[in-house]
PDBQT receptor file of N, H, CA, C and O in Angstrom, charges set to zero:
ATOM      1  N   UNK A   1      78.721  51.012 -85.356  1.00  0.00    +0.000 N 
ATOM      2  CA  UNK A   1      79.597  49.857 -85.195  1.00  0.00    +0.000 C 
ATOM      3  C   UNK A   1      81.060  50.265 -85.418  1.00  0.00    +0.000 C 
ATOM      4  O   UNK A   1      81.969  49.636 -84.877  1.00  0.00    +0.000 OA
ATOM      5  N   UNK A   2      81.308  51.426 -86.296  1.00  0.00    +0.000 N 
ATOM      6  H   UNK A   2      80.570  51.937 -86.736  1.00  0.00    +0.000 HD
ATOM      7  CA  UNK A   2      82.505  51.587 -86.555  1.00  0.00    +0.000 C 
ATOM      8  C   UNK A   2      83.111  52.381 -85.532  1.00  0.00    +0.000 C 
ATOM      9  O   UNK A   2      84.325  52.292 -85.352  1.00  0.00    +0.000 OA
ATOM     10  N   UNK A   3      82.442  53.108 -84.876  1.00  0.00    +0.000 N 
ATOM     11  H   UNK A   3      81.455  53.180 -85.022  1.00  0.00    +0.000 HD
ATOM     12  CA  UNK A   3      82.816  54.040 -83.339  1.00  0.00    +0.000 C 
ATOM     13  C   UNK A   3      83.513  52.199 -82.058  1.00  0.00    +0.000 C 
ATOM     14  O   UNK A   3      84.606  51.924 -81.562  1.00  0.00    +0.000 OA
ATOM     15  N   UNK A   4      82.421  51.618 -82.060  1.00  0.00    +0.000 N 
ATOM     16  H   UNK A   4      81.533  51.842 -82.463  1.00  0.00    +0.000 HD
ATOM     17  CA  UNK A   4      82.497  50.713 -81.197  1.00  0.00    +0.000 C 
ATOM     18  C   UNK A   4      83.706  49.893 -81.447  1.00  0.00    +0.000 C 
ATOM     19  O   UNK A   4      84.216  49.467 -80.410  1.00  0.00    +0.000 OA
ATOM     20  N   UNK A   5      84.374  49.519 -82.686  1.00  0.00    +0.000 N 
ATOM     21  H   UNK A   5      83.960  49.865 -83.528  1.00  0.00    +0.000 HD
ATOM     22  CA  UNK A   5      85.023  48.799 -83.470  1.00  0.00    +0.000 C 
ATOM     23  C   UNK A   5      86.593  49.742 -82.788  1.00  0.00    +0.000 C 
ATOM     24  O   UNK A   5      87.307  49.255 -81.912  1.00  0.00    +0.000 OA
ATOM     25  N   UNK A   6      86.785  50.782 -83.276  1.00  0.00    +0.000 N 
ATOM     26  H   UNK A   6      86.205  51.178 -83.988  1.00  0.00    +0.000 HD
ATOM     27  CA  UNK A   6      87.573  52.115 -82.999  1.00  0.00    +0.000 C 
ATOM     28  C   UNK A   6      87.886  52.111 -81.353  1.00  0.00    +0.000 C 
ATOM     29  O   UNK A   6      89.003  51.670 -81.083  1.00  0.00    +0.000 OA
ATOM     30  N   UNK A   7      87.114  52.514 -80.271  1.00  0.00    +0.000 N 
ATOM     31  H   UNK A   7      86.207  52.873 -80.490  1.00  0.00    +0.000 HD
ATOM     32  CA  UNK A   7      87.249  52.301 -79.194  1.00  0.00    +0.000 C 
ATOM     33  C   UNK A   7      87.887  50.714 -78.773  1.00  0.00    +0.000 C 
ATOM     34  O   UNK A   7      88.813  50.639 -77.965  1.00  0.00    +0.000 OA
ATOM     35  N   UNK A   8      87.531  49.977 -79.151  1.00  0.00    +0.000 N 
ATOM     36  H   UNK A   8      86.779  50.039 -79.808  1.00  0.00    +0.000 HD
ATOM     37  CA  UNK A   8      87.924  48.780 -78.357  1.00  0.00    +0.000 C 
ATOM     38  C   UNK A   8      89.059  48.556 -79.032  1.00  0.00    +0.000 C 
ATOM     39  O   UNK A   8      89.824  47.868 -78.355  1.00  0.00    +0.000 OA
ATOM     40  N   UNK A   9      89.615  48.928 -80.379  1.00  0.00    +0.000 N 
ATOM     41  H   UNK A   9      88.994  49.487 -80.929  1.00  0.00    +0.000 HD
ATOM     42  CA  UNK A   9      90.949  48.539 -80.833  1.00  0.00    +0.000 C 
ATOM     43  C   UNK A   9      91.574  49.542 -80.215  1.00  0.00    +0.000 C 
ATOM     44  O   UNK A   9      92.757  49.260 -80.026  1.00  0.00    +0.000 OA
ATOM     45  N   UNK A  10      91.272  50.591 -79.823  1.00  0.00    +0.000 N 
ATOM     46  H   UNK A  10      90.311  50.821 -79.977  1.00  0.00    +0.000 HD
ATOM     47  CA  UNK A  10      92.068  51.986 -78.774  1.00  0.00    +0.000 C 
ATOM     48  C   UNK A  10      92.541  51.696 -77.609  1.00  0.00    +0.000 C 
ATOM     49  O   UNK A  10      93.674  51.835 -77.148  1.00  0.00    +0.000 OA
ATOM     50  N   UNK A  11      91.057  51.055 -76.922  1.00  0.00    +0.000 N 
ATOM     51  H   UNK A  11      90.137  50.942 -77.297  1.00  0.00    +0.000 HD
ATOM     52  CA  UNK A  11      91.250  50.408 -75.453  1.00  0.00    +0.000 C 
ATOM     53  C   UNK A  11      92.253  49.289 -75.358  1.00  0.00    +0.000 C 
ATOM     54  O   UNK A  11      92.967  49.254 -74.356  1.00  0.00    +0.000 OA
ATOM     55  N   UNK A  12      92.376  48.445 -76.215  1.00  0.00    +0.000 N 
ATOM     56  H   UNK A  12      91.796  48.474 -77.030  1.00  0.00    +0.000 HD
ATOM     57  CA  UNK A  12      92.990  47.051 -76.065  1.00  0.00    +0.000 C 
ATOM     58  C   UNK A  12      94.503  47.459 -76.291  1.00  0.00    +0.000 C 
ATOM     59  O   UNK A  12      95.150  46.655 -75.621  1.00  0.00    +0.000 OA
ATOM     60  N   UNK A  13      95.359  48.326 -76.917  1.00  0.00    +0.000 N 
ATOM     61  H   UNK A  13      94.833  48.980 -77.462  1.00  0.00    +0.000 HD
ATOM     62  CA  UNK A  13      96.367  48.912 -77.469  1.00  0.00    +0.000 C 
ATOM     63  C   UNK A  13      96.785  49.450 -76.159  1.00  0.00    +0.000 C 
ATOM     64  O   UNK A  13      97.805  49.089 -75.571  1.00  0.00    +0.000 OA
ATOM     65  N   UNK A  14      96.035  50.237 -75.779  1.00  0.00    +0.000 N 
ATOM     66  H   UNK A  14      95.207  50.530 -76.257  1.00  0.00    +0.000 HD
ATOM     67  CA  UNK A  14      96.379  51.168 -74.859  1.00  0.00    +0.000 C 
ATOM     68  C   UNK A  14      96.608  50.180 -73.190  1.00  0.00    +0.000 C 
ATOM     69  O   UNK A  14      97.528  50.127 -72.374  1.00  0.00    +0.000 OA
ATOM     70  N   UNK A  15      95.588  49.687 -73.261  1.00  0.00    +0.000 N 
ATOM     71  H   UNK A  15      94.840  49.731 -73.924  1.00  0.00    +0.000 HD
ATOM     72  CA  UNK A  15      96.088  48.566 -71.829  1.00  0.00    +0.000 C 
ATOM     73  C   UNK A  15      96.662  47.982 -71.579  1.00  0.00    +0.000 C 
ATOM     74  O   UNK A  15      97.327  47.889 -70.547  1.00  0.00    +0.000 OA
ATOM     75  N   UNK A  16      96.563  47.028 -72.967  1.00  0.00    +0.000 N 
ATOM     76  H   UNK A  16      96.023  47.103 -73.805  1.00  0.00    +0.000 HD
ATOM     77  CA  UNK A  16      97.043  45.305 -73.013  1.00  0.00    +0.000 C 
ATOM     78  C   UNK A  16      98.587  45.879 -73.265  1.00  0.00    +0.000 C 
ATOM     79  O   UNK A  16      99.490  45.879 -72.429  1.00  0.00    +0.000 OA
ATOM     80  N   UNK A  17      98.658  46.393 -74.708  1.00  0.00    +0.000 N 
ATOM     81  H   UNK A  17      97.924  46.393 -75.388  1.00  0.00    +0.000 HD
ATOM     82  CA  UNK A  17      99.791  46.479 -75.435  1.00  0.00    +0.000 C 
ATOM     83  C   UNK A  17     100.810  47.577 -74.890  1.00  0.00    +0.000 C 
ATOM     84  O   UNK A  17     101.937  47.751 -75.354  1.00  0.00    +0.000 OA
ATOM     85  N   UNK A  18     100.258  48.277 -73.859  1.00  0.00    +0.000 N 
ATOM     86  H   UNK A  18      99.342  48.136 -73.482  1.00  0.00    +0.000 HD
ATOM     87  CA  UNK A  18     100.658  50.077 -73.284  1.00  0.00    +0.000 C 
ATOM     88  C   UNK A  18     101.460  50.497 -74.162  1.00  0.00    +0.000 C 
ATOM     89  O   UNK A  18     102.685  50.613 -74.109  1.00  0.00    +0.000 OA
ATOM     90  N   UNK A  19     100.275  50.873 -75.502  1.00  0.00    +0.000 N 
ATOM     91  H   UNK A  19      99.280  50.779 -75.545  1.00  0.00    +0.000 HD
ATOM     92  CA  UNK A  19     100.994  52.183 -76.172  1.00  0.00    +0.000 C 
ATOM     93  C   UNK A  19     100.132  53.264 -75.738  1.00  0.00    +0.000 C 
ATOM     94  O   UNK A  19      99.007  53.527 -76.161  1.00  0.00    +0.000 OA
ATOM     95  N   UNK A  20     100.915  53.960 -74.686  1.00  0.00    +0.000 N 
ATOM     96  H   UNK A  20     101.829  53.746 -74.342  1.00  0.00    +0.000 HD
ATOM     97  CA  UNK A  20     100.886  55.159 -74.273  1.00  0.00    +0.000 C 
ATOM     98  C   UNK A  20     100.679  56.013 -74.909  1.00  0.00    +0.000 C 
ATOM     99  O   UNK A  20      99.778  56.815 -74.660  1.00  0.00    +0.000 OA
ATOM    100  N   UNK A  21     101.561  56.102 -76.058  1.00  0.00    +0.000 N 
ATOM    101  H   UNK A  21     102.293  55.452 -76.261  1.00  0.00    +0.000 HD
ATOM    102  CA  UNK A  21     101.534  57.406 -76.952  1.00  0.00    +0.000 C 
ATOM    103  C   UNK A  21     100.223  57.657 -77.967  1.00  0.00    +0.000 C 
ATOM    104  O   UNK A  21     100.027  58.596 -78.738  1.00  0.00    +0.000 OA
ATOM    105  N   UNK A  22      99.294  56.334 -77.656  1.00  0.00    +0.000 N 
ATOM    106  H   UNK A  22      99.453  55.571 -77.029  1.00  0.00    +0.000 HD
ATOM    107  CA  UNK A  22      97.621  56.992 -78.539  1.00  0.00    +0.000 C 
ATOM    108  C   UNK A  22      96.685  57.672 -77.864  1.00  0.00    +0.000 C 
ATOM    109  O   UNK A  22      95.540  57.974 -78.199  1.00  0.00    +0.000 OA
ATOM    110  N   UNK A  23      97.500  57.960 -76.527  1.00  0.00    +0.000 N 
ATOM    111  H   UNK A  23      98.430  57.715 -76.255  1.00  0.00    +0.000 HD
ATOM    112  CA  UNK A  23      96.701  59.277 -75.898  1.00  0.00    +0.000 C 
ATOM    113  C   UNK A  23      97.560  60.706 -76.041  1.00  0.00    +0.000 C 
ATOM    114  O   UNK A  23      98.713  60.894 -75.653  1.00  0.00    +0.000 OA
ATOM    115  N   UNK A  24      96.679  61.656 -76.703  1.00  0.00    +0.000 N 
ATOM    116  H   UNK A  24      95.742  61.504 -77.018  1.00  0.00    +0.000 HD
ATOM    117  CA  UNK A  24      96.923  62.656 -76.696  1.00  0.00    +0.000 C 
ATOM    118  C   UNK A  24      97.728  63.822 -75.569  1.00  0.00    +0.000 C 
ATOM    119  O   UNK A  24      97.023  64.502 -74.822  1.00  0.00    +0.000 OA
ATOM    120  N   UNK A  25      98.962  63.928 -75.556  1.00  0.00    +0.000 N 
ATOM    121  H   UNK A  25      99.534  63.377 -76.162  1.00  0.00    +0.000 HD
ATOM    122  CA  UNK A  25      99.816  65.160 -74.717  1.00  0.00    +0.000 C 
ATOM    123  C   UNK A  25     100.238  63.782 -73.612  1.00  0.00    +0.000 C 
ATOM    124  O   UNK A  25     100.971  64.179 -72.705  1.00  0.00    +0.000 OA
ATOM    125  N   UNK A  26      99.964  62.509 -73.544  1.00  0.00    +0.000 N 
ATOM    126  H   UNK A  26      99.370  62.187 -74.280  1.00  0.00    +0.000 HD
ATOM    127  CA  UNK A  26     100.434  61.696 -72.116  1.00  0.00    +0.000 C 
ATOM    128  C   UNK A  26     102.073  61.793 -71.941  1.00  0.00    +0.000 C 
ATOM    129  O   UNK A  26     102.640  61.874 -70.851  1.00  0.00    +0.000 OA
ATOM    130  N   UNK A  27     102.840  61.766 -73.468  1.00  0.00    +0.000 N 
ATOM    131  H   UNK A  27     102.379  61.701 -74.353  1.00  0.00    +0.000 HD
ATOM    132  CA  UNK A  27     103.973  61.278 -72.953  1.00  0.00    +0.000 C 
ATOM    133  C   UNK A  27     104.764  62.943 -72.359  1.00  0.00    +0.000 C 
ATOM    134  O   UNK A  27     105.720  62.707 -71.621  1.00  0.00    +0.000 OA
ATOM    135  N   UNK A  28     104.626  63.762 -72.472  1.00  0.00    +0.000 N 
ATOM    136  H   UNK A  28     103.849  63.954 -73.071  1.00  0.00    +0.000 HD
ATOM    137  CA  UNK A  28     104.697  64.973 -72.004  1.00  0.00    +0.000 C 
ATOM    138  C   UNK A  28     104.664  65.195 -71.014  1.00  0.00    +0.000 C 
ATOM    139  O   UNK A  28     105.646  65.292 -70.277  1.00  0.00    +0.000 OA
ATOM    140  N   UNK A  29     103.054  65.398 -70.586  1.00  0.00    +0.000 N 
ATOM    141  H   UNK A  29     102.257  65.319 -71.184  1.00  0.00    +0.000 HD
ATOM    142  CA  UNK A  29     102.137  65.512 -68.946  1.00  0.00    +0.000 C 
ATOM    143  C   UNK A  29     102.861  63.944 -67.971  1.00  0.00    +0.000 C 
ATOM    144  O   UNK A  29     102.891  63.872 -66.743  1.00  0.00    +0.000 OA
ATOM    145  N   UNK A  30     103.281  63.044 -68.771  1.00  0.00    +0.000 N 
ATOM    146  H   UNK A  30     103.257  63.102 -69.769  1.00  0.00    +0.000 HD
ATOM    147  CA  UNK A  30     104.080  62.178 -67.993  1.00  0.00    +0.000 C 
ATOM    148  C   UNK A  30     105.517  62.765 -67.069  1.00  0.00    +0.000 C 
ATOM    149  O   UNK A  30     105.746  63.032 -65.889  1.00  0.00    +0.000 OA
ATOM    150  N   UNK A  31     106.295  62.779 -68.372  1.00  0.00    +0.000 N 
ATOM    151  H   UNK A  31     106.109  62.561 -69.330  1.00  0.00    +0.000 HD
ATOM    152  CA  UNK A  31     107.703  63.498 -68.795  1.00  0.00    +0.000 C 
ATOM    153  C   UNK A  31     107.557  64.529 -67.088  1.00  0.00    +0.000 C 
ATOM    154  O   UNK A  31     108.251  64.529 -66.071  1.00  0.00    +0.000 OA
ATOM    155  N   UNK A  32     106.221  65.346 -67.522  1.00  0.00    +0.000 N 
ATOM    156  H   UNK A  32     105.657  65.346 -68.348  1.00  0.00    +0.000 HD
ATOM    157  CA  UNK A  32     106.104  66.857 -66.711  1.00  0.00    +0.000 C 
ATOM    158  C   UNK A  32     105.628  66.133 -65.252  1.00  0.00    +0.000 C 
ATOM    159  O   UNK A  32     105.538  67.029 -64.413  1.00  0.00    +0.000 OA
ATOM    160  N   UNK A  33     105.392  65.203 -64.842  1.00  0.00    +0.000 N 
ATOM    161  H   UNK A  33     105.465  64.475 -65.524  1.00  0.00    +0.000 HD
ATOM    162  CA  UNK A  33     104.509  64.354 -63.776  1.00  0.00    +0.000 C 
ATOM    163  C   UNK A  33     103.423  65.098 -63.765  1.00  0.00    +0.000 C 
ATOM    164  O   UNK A  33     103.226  65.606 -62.661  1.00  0.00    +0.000 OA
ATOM    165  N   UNK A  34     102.488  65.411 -64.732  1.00  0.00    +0.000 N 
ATOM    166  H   UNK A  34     102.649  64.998 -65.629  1.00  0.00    +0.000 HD
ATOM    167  CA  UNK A  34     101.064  65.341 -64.355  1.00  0.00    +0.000 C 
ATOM    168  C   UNK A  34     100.401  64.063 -64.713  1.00  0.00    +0.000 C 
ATOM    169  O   UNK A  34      99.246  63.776 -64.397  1.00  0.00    +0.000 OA
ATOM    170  N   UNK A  35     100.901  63.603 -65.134  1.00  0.00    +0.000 N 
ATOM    171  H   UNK A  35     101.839  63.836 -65.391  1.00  0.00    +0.000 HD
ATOM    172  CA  UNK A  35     100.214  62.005 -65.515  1.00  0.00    +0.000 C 
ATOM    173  C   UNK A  35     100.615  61.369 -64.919  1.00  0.00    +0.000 C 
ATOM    174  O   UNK A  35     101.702  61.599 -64.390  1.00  0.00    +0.000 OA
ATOM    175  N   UNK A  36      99.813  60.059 -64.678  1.00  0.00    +0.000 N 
ATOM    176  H   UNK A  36      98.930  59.872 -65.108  1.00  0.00    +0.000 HD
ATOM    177  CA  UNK A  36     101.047  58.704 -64.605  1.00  0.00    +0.000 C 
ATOM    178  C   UNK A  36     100.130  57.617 -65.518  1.00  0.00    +0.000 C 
ATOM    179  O   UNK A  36      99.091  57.755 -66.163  1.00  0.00    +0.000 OA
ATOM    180  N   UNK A  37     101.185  56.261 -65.210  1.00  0.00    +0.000 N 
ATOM    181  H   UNK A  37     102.030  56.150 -64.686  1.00  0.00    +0.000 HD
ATOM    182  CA  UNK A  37     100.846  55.049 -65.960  1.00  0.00    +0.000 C 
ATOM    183  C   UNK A  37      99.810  54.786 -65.350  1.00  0.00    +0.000 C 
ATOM    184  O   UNK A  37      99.098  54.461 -66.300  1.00  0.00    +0.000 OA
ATOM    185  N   UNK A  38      99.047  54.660 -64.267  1.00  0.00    +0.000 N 
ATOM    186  H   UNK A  38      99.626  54.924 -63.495  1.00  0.00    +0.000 HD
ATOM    187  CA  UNK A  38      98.043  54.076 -63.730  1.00  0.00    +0.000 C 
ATOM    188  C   UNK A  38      96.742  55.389 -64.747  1.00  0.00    +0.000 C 
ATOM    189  O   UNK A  38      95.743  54.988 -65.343  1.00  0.00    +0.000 OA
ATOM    190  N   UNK A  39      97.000  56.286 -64.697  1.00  0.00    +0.000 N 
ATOM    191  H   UNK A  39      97.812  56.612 -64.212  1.00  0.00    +0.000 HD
ATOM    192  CA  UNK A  39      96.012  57.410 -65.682  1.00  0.00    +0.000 C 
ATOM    193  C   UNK A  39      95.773  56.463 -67.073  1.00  0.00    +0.000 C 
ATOM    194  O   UNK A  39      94.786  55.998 -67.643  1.00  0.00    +0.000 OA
ATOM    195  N   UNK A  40      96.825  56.449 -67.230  1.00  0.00    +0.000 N 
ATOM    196  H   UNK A  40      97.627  56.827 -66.767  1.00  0.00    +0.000 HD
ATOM    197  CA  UNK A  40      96.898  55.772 -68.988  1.00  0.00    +0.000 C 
ATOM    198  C   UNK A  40      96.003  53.983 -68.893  1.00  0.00    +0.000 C 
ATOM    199  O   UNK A  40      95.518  53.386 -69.854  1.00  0.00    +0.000 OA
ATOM    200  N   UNK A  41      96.026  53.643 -67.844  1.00  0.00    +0.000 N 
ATOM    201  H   UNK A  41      96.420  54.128 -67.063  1.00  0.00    +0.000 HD
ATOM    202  CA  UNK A  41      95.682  52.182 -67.719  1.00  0.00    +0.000 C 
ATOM    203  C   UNK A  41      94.210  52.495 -67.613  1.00  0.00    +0.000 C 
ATOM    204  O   UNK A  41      93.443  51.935 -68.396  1.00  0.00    +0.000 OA
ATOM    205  N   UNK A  42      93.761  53.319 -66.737  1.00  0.00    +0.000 N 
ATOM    206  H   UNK A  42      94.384  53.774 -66.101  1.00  0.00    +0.000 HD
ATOM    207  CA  UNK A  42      92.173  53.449 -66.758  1.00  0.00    +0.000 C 
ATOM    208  C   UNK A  42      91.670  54.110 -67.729  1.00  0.00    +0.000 C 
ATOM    209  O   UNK A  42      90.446  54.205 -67.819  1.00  0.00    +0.000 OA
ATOM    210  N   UNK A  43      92.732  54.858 -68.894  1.00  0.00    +0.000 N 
ATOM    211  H   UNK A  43      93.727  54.781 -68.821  1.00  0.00    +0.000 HD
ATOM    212  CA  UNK A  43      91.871  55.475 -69.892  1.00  0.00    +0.000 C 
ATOM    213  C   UNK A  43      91.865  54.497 -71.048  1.00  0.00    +0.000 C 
ATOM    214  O   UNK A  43      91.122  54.742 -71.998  1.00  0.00    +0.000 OA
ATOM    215  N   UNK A  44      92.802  53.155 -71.061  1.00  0.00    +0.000 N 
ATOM    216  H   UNK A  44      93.406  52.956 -70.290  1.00  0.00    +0.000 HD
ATOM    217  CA  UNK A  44      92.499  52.334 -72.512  1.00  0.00    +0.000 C 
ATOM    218  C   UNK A  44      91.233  51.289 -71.464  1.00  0.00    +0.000 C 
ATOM    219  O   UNK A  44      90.272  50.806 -72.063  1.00  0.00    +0.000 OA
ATOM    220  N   UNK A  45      91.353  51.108 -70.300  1.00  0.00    +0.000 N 
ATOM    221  H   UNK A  45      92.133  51.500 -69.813  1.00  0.00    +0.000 HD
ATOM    222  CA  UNK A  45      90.306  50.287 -69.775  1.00  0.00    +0.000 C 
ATOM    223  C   UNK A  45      88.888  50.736 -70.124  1.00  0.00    +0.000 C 
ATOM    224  O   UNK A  45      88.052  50.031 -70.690  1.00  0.00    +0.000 OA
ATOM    225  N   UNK A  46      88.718  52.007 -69.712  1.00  0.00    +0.000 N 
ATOM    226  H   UNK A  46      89.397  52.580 -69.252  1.00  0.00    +0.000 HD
ATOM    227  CA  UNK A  46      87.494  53.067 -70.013  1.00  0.00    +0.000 C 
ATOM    228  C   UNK A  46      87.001  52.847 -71.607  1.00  0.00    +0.000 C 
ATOM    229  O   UNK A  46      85.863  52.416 -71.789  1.00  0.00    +0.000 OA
ATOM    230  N   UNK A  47      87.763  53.111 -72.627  1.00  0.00    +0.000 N 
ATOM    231  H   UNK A  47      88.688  53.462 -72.479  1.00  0.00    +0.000 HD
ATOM    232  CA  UNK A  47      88.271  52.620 -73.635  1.00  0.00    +0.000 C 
ATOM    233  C   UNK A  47      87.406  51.715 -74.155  1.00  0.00    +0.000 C 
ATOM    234  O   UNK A  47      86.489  51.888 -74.957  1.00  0.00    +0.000 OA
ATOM    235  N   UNK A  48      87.887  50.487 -73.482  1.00  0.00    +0.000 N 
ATOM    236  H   UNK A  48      88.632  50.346 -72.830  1.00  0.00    +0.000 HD
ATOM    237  CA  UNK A  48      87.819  48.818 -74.221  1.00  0.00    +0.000 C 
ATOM    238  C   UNK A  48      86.099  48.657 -73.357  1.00  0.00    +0.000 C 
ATOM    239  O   UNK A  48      85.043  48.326 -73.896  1.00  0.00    +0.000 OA
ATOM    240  N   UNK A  49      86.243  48.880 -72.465  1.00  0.00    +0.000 N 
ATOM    241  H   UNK A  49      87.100  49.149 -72.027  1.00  0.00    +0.000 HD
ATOM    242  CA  UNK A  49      84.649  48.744 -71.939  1.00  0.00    +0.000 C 
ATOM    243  C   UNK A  49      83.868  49.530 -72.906  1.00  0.00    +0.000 C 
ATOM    244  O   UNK A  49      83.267  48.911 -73.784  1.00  0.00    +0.000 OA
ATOM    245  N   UNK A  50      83.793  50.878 -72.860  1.00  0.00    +0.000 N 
ATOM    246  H   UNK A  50      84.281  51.381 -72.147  1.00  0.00    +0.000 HD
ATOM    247  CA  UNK A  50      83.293  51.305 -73.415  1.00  0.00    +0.000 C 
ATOM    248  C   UNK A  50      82.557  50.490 -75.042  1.00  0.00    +0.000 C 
ATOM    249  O   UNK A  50      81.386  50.187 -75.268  1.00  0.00    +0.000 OA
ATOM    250  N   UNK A  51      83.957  50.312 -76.048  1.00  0.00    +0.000 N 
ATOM    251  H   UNK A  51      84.909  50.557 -75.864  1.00  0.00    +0.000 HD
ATOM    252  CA  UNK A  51      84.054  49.738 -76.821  1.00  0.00    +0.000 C 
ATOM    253  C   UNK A  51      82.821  48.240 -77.216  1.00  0.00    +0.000 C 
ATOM    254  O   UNK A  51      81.908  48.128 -78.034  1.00  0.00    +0.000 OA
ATOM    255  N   UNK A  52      83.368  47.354 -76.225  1.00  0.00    +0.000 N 
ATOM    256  H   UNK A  52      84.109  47.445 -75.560  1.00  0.00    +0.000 HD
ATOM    257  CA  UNK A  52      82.341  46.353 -76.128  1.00  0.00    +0.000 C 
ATOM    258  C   UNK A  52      80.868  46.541 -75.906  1.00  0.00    +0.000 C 
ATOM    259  O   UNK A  52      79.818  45.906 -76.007  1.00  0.00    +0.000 OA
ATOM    260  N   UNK A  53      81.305  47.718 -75.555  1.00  0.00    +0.000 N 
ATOM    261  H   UNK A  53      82.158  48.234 -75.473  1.00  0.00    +0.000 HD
ATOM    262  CA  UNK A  53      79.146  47.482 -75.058  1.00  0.00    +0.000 C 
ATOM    263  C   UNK A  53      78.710  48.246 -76.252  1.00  0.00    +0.000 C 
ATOM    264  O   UNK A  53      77.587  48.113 -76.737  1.00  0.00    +0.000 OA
ATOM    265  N   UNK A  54      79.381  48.840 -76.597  1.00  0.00    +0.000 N 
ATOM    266  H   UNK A  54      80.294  48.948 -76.202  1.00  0.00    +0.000 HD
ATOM    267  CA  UNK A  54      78.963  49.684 -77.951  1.00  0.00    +0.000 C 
ATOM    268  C   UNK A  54      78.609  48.264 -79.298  1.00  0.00    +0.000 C 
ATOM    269  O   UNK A  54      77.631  48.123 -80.034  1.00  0.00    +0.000 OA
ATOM    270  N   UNK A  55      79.667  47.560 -79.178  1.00  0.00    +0.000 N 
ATOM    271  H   UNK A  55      80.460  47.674 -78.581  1.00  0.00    +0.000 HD
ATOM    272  CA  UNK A  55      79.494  46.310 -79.587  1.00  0.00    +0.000 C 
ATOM    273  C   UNK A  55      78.024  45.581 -79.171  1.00  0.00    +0.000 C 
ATOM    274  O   UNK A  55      77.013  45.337 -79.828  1.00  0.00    +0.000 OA
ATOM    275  N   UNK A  56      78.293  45.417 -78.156  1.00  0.00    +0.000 N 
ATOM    276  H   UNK A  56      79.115  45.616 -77.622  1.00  0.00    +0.000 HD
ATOM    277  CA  UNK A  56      76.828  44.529 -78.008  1.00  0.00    +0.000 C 
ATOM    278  C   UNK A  56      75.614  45.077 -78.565  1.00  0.00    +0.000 C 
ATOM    279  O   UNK A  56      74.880  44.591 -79.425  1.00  0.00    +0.000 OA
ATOM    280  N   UNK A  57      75.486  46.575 -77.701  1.00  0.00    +0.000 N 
ATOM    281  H   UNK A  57      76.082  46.970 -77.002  1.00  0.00    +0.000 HD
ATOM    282  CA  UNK A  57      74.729  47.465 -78.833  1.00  0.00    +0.000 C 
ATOM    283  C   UNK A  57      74.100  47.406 -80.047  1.00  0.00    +0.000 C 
ATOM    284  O   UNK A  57      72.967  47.304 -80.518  1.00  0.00    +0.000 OA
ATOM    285  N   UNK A  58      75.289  47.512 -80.397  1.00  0.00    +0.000 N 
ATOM    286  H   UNK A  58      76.209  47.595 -80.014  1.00  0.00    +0.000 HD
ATOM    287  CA  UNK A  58      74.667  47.633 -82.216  1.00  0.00    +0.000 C 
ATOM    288  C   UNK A  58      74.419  45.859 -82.212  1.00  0.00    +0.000 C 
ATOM    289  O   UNK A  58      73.436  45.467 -82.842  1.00  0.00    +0.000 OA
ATOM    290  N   UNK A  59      75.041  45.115 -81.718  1.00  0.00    +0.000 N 
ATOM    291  H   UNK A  59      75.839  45.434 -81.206  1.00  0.00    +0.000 HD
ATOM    292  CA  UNK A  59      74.828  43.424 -82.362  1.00  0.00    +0.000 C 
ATOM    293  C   UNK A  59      72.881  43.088 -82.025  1.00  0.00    +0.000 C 
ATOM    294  O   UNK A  59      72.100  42.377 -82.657  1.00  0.00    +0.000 OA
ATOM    295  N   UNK A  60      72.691  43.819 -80.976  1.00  0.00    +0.000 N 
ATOM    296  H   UNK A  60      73.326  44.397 -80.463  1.00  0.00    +0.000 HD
ATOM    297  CA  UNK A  60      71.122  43.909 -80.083  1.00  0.00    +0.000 C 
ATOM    298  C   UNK A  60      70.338  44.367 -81.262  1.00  0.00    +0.000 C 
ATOM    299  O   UNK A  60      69.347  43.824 -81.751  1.00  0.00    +0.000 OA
ATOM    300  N   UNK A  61      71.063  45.670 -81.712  1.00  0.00    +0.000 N 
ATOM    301  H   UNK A  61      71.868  46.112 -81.314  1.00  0.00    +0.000 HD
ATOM    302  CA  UNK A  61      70.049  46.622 -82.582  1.00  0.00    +0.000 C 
ATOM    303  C   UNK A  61      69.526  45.880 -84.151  1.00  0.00    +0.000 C 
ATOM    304  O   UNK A  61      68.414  45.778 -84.670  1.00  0.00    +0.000 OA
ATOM    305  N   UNK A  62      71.070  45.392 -84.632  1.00  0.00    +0.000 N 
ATOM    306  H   UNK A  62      71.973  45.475 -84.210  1.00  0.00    +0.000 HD
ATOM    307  CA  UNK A  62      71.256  44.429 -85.598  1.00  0.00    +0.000 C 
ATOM    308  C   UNK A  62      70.032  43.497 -85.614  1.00  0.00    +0.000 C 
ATOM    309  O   UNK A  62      69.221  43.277 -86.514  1.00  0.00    +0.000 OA
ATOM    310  N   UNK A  63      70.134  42.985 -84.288  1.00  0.00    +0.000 N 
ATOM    311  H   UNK A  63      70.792  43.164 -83.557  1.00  0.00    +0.000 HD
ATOM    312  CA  UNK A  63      69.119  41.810 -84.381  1.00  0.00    +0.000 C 
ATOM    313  C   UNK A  63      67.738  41.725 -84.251  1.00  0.00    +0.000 C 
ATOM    314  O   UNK A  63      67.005  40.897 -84.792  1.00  0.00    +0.000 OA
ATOM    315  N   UNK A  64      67.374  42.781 -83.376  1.00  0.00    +0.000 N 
ATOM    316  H   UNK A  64      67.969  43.454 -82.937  1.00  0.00    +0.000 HD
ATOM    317  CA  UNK A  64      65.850  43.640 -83.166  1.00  0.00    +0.000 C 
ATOM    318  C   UNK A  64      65.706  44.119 -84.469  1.00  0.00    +0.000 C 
ATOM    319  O   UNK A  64      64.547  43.844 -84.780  1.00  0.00    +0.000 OA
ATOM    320  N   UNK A  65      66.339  44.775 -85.542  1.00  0.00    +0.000 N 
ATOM    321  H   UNK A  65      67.280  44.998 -85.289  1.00  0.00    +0.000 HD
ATOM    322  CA  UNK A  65      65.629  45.285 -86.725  1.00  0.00    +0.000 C 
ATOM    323  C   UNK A  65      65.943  43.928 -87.659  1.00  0.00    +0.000 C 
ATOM    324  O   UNK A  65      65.528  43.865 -88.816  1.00  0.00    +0.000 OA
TER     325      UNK A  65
């Protein structure tokens, strides 16, 4: 739960809020154009999905045991 918890406060920061800079080397590989903002948008999206289902997950597992 605490992985799932972690990801989705990562994902939501990173999309909603675009802090860029909680991905590792972006503002750089930006700076350098190997990145762009659309990179950074699908990696807090990836992120926050991720996040939630990890959520549901454990809430499933929670409730089955």
């Amino acid at each position: 739960m605490t992985l799932s918890v972690a990801f989705t406060t990562f994902g939501y920061k990173i999309y909603f809020q675009k802090k860029y800079n909680l991905i590792n080397g972006f503002e750089e590989a930006y700076k350098a154009g190997r990145k762009t903002k659309q990179y950074a948008k699908r990696v807090g999206l990836a992120e926050f999905i991720i996040g939630i289902n990890l959520i549901l997950f454990g809430i499933c597992i929670t409730i089955i045991k």
